[in-house]
C-alpha positions as CSV (number, residue, x, y, z in Angstrom):
1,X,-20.5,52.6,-34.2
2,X,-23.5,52.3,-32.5
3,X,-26.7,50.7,-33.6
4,X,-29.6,53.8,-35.0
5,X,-32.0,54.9,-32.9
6,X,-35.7,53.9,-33.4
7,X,-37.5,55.7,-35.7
8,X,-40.0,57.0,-33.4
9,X,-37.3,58.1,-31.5
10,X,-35.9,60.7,-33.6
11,X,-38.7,61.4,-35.7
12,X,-40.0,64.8,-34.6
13,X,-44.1,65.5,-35.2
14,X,-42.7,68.2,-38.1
15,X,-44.6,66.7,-41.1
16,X,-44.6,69.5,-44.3
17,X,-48.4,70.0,-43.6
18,X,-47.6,71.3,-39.9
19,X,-46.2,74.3,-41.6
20,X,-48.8,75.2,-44.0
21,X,-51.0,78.4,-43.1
22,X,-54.3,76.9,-42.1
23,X,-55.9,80.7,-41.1
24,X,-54.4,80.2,-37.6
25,X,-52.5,84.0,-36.0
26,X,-50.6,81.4,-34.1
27,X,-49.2,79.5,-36.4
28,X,-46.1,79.7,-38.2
29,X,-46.4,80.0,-41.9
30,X,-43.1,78.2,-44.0
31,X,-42.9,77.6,-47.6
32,X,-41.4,74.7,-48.8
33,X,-37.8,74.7,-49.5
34,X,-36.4,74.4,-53.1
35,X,-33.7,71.8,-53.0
36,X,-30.5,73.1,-54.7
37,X,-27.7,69.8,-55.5
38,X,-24.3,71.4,-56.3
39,X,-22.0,68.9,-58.2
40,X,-18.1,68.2,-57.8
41,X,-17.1,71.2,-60.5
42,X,-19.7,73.8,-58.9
43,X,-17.5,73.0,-55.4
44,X,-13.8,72.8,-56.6
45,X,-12.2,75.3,-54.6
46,X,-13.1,78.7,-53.3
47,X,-13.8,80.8,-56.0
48,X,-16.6,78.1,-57.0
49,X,-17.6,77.8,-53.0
50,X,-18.3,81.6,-53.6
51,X,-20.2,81.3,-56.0
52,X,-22.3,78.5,-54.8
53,X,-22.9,81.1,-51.6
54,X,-23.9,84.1,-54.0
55,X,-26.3,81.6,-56.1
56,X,-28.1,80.5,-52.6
57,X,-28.2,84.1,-51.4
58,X,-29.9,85.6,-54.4
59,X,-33.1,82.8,-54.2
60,X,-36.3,84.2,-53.7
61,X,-37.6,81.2,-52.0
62,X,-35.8,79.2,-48.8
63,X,-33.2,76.8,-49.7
64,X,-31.6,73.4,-48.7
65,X,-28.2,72.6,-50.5
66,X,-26.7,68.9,-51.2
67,X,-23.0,69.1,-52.0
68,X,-21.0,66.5,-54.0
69,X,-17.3,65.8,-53.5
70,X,-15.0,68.8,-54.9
71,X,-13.7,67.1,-58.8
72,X,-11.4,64.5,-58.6
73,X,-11.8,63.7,-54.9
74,X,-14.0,60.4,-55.1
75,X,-11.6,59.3,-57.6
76,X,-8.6,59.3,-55.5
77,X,-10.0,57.9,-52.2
78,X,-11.9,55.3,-54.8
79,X,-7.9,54.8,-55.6
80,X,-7.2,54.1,-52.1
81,X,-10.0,52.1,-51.4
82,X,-8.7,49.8,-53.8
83,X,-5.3,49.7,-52.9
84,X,-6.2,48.7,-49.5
85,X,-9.1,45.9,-50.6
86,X,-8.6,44.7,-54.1
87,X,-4.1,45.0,-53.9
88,X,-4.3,44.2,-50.0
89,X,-1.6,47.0,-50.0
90,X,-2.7,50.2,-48.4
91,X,0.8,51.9,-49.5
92,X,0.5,52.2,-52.9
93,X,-0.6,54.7,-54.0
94,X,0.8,56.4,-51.3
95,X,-1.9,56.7,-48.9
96,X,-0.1,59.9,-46.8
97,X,0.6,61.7,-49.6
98,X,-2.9,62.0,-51.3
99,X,-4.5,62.4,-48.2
100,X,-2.2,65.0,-47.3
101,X,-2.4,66.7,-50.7
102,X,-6.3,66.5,-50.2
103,X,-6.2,67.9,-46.7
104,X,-3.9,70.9,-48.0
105,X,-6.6,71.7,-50.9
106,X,-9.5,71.9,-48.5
107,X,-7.6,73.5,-46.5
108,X,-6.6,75.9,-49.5
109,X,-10.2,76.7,-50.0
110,X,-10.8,77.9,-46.6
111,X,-8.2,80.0,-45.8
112,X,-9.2,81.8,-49.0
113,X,-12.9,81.7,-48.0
114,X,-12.4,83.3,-44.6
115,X,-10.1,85.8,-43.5
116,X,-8.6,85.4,-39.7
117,X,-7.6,82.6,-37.7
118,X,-10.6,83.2,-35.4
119,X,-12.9,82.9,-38.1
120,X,-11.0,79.6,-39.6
121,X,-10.2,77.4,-36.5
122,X,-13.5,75.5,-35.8
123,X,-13.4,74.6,-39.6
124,X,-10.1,73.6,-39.7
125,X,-10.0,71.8,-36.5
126,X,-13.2,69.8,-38.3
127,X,-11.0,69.3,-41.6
128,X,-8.0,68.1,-39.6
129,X,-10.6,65.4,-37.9
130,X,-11.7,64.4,-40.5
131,X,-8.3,63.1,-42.1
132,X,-7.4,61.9,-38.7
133,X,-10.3,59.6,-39.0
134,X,-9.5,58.7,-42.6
135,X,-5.5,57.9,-41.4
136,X,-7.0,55.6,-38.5
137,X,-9.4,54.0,-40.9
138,X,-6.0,53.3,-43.6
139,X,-4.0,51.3,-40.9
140,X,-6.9,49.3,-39.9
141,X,-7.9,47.9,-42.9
142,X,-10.9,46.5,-44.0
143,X,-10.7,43.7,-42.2
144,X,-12.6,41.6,-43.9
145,X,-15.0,44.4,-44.7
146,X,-13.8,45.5,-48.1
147,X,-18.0,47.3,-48.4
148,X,-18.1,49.0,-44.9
149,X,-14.1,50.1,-45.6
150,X,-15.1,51.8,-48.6
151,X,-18.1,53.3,-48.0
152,X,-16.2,55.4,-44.8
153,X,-13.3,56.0,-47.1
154,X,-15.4,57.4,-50.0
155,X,-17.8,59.8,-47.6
156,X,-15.1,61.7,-46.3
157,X,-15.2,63.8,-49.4
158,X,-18.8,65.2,-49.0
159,X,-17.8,65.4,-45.3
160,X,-15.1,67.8,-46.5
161,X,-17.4,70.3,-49.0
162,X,-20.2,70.6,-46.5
163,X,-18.0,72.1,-43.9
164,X,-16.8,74.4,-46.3
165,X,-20.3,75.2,-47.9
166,X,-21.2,76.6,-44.9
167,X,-18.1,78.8,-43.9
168,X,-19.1,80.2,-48.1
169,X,-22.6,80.7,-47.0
170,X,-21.9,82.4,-43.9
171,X,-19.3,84.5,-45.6
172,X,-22.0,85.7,-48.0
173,X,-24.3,86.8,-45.3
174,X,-26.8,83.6,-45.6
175,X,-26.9,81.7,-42.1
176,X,-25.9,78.1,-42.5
177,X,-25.7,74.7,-40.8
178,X,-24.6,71.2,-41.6
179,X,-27.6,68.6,-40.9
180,X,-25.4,65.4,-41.2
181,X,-27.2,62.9,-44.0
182,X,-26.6,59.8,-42.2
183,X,-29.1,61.6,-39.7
184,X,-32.3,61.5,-42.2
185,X,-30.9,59.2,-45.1
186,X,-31.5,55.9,-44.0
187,X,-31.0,53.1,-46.0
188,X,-30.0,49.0,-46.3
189,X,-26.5,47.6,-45.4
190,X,-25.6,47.0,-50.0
191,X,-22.2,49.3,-49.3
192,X,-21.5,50.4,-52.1
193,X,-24.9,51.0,-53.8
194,X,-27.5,51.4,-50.8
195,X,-31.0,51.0,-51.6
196,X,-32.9,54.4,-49.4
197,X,-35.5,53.6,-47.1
198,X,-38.4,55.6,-48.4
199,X,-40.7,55.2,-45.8
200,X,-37.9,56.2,-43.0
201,X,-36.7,59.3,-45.0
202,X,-40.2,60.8,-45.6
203,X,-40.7,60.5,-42.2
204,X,-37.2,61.8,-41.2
205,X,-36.3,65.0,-43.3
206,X,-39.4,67.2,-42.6
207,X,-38.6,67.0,-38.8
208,X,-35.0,67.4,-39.5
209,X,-35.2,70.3,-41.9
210,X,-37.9,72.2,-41.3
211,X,-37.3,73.3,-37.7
212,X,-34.0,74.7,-39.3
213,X,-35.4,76.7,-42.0
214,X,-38.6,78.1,-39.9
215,X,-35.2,79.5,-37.8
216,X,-34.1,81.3,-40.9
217,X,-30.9,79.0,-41.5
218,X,-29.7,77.0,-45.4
219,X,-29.3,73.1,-44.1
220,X,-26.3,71.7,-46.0
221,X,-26.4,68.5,-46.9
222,X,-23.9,66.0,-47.6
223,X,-25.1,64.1,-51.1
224,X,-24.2,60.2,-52.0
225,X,-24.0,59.0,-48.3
226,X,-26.5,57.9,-46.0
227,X,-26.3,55.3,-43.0
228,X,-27.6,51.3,-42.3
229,X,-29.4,50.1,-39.4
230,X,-26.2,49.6,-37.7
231,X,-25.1,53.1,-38.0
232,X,-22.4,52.6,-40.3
233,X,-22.2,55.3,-43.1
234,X,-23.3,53.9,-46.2
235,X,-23.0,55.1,-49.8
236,X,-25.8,55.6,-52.8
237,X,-23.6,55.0,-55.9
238,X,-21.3,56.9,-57.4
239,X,-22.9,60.1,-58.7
240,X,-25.4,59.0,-56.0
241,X,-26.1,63.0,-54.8
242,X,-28.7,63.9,-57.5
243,X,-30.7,60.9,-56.1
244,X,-30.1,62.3,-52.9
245,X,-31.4,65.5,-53.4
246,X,-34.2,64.3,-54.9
247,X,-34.8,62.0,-51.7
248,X,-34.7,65.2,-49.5
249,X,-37.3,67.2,-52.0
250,X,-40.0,64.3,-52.2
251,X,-40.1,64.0,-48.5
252,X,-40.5,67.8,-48.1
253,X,-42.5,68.3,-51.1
254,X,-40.7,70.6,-52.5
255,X,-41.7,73.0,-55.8
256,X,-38.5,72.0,-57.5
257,X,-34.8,70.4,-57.6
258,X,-32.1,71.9,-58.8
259,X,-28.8,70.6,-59.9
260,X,-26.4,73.1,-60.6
261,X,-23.7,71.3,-63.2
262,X,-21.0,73.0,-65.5
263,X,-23.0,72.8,-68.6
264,X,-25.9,74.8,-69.3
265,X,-28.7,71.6,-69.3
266,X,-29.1,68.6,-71.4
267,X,-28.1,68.9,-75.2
268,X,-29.7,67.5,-77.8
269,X,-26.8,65.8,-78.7
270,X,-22.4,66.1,-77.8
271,X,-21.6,69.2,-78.4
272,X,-18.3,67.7,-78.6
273,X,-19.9,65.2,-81.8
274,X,-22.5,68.2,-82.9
275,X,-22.0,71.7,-83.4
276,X,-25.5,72.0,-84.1
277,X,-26.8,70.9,-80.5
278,X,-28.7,72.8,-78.5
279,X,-29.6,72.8,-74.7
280,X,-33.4,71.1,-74.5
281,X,-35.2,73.4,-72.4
282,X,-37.9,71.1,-71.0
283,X,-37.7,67.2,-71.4
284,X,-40.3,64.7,-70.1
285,X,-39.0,62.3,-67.1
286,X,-38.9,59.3,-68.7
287,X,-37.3,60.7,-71.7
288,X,-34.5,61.6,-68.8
289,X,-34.2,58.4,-67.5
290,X,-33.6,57.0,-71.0
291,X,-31.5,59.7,-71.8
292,X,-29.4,59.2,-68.3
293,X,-29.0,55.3,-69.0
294,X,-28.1,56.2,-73.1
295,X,-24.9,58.6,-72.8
296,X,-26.4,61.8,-71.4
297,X,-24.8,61.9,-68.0
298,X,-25.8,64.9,-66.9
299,X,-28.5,63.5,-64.0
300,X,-28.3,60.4,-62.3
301,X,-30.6,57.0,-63.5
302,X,-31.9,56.8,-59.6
303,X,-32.6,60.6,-59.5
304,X,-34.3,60.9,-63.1
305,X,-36.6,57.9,-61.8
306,X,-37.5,59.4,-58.5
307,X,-38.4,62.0,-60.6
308,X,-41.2,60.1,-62.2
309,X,-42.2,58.3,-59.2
310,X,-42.8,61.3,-56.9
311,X,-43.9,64.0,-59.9
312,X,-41.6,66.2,-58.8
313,X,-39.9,69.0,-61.3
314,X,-36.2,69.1,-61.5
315,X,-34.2,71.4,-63.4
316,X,-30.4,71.1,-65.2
317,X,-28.5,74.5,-64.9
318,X,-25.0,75.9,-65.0
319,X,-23.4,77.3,-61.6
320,X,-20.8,79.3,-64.4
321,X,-24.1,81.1,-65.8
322,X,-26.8,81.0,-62.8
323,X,-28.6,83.3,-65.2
324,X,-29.2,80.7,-68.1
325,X,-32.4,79.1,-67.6
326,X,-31.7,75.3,-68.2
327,X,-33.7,72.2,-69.1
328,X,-36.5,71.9,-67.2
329,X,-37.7,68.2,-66.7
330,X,-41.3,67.3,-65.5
331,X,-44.1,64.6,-66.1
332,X,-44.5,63.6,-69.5
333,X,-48.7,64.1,-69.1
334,X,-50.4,65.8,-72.0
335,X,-47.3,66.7,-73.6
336,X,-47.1,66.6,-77.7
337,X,-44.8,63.8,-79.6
338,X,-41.7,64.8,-80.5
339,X,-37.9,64.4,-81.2
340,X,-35.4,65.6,-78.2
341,X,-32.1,64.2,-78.0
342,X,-29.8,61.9,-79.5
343,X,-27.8,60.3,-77.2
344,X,-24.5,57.5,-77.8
345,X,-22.5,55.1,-75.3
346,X,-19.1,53.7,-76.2
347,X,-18.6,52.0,-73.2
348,X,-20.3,49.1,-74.4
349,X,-19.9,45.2,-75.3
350,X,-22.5,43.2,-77.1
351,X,-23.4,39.5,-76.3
352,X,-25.3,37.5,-79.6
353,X,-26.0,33.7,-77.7
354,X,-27.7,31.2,-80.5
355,X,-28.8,27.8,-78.9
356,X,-27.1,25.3,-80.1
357,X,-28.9,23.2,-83.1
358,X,-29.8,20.3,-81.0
359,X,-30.6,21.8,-77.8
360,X,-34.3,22.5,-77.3
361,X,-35.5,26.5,-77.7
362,X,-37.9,26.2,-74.5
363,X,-36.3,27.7,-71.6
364,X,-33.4,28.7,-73.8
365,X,-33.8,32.3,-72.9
366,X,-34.7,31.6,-69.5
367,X,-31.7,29.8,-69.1
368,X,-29.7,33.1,-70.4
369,X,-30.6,35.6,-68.3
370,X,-30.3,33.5,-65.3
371,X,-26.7,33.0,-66.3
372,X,-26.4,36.9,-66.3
373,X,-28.4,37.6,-62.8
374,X,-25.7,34.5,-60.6
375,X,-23.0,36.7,-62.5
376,X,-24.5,39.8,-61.3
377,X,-24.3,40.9,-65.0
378,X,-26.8,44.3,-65.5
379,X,-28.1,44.5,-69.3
380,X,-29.3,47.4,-71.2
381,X,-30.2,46.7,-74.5
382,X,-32.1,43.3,-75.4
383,X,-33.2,42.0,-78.7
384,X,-34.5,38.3,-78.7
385,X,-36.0,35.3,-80.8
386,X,-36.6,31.9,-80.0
387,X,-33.5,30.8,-80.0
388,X,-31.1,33.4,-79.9
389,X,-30.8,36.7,-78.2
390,X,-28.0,39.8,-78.2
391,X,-27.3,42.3,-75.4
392,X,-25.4,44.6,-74.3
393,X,-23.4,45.1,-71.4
394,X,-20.6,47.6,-69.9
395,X,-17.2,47.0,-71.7
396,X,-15.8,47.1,-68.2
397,X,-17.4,44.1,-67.3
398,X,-15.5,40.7,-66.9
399,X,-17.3,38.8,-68.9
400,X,-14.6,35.6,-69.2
401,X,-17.6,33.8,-66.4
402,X,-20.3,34.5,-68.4
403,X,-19.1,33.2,-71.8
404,X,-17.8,30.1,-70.3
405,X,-21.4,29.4,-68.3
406,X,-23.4,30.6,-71.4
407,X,-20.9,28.2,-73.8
408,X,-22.3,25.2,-72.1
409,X,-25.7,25.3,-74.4
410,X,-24.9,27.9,-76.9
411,X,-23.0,29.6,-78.9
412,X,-21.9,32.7,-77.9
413,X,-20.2,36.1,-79.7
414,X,-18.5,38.9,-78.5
415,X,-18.3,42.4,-80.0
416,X,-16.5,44.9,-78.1
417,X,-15.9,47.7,-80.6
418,X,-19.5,48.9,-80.6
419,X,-21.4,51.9,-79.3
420,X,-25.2,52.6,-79.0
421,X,-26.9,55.4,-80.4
422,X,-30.2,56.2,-79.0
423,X,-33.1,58.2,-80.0
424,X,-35.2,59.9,-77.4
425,X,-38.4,61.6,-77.4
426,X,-42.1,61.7,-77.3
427,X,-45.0,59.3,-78.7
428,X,-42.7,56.9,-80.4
429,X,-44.7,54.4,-80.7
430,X,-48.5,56.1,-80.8
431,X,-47.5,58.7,-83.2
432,X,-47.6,57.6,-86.9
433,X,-44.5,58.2,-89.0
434,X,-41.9,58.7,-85.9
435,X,-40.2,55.6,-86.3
436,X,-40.1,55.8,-89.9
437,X,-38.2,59.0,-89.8
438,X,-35.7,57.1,-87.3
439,X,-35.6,54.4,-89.8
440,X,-34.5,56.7,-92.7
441,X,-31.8,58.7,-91.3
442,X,-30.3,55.0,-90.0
443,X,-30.5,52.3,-92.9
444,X,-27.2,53.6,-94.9
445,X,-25.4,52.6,-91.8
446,X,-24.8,48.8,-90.5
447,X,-27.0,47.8,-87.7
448,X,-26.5,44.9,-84.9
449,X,-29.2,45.3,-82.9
450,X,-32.2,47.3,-82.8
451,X,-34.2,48.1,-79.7
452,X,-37.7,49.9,-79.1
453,X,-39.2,48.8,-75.5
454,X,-40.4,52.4,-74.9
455,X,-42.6,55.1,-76.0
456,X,-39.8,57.2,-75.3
457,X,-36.8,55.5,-77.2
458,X,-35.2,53.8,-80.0
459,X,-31.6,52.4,-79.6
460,X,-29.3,51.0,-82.6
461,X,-26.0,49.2,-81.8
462,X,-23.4,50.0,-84.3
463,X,-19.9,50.2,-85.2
464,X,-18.0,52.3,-82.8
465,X,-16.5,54.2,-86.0
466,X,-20.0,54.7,-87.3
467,X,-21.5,56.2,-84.1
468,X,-20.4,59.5,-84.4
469,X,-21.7,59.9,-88.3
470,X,-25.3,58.5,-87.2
471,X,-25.1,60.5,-84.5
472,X,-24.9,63.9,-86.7
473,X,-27.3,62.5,-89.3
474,X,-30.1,61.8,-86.9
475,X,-29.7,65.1,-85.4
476,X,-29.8,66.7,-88.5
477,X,-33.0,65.2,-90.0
478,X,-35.0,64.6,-86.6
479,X,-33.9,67.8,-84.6
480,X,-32.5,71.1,-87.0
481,X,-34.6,70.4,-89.9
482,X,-37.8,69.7,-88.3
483,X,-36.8,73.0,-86.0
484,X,-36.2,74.9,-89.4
485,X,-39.8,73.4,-90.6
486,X,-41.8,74.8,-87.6
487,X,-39.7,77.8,-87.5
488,X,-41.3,78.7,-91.3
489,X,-44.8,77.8,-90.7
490,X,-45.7,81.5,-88.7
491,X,-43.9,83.1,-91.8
492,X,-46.5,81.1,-94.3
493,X,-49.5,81.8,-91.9
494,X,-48.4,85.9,-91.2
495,X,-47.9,85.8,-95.4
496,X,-51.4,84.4,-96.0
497,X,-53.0,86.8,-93.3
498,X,-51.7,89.6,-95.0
499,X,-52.7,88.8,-98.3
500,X,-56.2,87.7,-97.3
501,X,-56.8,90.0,-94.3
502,X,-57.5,89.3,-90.8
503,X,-59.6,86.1,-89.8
């Protein structure tokens, strides 16, 4: 792989500006692009590829699409990256035999896509490549380079869908081309989680983009992958393609994002917990960011705070029912307190250190955490006191380093059959009586921690076997009644006018 080019190399003078109508006959007059991200169930096959193609062909505006992996696919290379790294045995599973099994359902979704051999070859020729490269990539190994192994491995799945995407769009009568995203997504060499270059990608995507939709044609866009200095493709993160959509719609300032899902937007609680719950139709940004970090999966942490930090709208919809409007999310300016979700992990461990009784409580804390950041440890929740502090952590995690390193000047307890439930809204903490009403619909059920750091949240760690109850109780008095309440003050104040006559 050879080394990228220099910025100023590739970068063409396109800036979104350029495009603007500044009064000139001459020039050339583009609006801005809405930025559609289609996830892994809104690309699983043809039927969904269709639809995808019929969505993007019935915009009003110009479009760029990002494209996850179909379902299932990152798992099962994720599978094989392992085998090959963590095992050291690239046979089992059976690398052949998924990869062939994966081949044959892209392969699947073309032939049903596009009728004639004529129309197919380039594709498949493309697919057939691809898995060529993936094959060569298996019986090398990693070499010593378990990161850079993995990251080419895992890409091979977005490499897949935009080919298809495009053969959809075509099929649907909306000109289409693939713009590689190692091409305009640049970022550092952390395989596995790469951190974007900002600068590089604002400069990158207009140039790249907009000299293909000024020639009337969708870019497709592979999400979650990107590419170091070296040129090596590099990955954001698993569910890393939200964040890249929202890369690509910053740099081209964009009026919007949209990631089309399988559910209709973000509930107000699990349906699956809540019968009750309803989709939110607009949420504040950082209420999605702690809603994405608290259980609500249905954007991505990076993308909900790229939302904040470039002001830019992004919307939740369902590519099952394009006609649903969604949940809107936007900057939380001027916008009225209020409850929106209720949100609950059960994924979760939690950490309670105490300093031992003769150890001094300066530094104690200090001491703590930089245990947790040589273990590379992440923390969500944190309640603390001079001497003692709990967290919580991904169950996942191994914590058998940790407690050892932590059990050399404290004592240390861990609970792993907890769950958080988190309250999210608006004006927590400079709204009188908010918290209060959080307060009451928890204090019948046993609390370990509790956590308020935002205006936007309040997080309780419980007993997993209690999470679901508070979970219906808070949604009941902080959501459906106080819907019920607002719904009857118009029927006091029509009442009133009628008896009183107009005002």
């Amino acid at each position: 792989m050879t080394d990228r080019p220099l910025l100023t190399e590739v970068c063409a003078t396109t800036e979104p500006g350029d495009l603007e109508d500044n009064g000139s006959a001459n020039e050339v007059t583009v609006a801005m692009p809405r930025v559609h991200k289609f996830g892994g169930t809104s690309v699983d096959g043809s039927e969904r590829l269709k639809a995808l193609a019929a969505i993007i062909r019935d915009q009003d505006d110009r479009s760029v699409v990002v494209v996850s992996a179909m379902a299932g696919v990152s798992n099962e290379l994720s599978g094989l990256v392992d085998a090959a790294t963590i095992k050291g045995d690239a046979a089992s599973p059976d690398p052949s035999a998924i990869l062939a099994a994966l081949r044959q359902r892209h392969l699947d979704a073309l032939y049903e896509i596009v009728e004639g051999e004529a129309g197919r070859a380039s594709v498949a020729a493309r697919i057939d490549e691809i898995f060529d490269s993936a094959i060569q990539l298996l019986s090398e190994g990693p070499a010593g380079e378990a990161g850079r192994f993995g990251d080419q491995l895992m890409a091979i799945g977005e490499d897949l869908v935009v080919e298809l995407t495009v053969v959809a769009l075509r099929a649907e009568g909306v000109p289409a081309a693939v713009l590689d995203a190692r091409e305009i997504v640049w970022t550092n060499s952390d395989f596995g989680a790469a951190v974007p270059d900002f600068e590089s990608i604002r400069k990158l995507v207009p140039g790249s983009i907009l000299p293909l939709v000024e020639e009337g044609l969708v870019p497709v866009v592979q999400g979650f992958i990107g590419s170091e200095p070296g040129g090596t493709t590099t990955t954001l993160g698993r569910g890393g393609s939200d964040f890249t959509a929202t890369l690509l719609a910053a740099a081209l300032g964009s009026p919007e994002v949209v990631l089309w899902t399988d559910v209709d937007g973000i509930h107000s609680a699990d349906p699956g917990l809540v019968g009750e719950s309803r989709v939110v139709s607009d949420v504040g940004s950082e209420e999605a960011v702690e809603l994405s970090y608290f259980g609500a999966r249905v954007v991505h942490p990076a993308a909900a705070k790229h939302v904040i930090a470039s002001d830019l709208p992004l919307r939740v919809k369902n590519s099952f029912a394009p006609e649903r409007p969604g949940t809107l999310i936007h900057s939380d300016r001027g916008v009225a307190a209020t409850f929106a979700a209720v949100a609950h992990k059960t994924d979760v461990a939690l950490i309670r250190v105490r300093a031992f009784p003769t150890a001094l409580a300066y530094g104690f804390l200090a001491r703590v955490f930089g245990v947790l950041g040589r273990h590379g440890v992440p923390v969500d929740l944190v309640a603390t006191s001079h001497s003692s502090t709990a967290f919580t952590v991904d169950r996942d995690e191994d914590l058998s380093e940790v407690r050892r390193a932590l059990s050399v000047f404290s004592e240390v307890d861990v609970l792993k059959d907890v769950a958080t439930v988190t309250v999210v809204g608006r004006g927590m903490l400079r709204e009188p009586g908010m918290d209060a009403l959080v307060f009451w619909s928890v204090e019948k059920t046993p609390v370990y921690l509790i956590s308020q750091a935002s205006d936007v949240s309040i997080s309780f760690v419980v007993d997993e076997a209690e999470a679901p109850e508070l979970v219906r109780r808070l949604h009941l008095s902080l959501i459906e009644l106080k819907e019920g309440a607002q719904e009857e003050e118009p029927s006091k104040e029509v009442a009133a006018s009628k008896q009183g006559g107009r005002r």
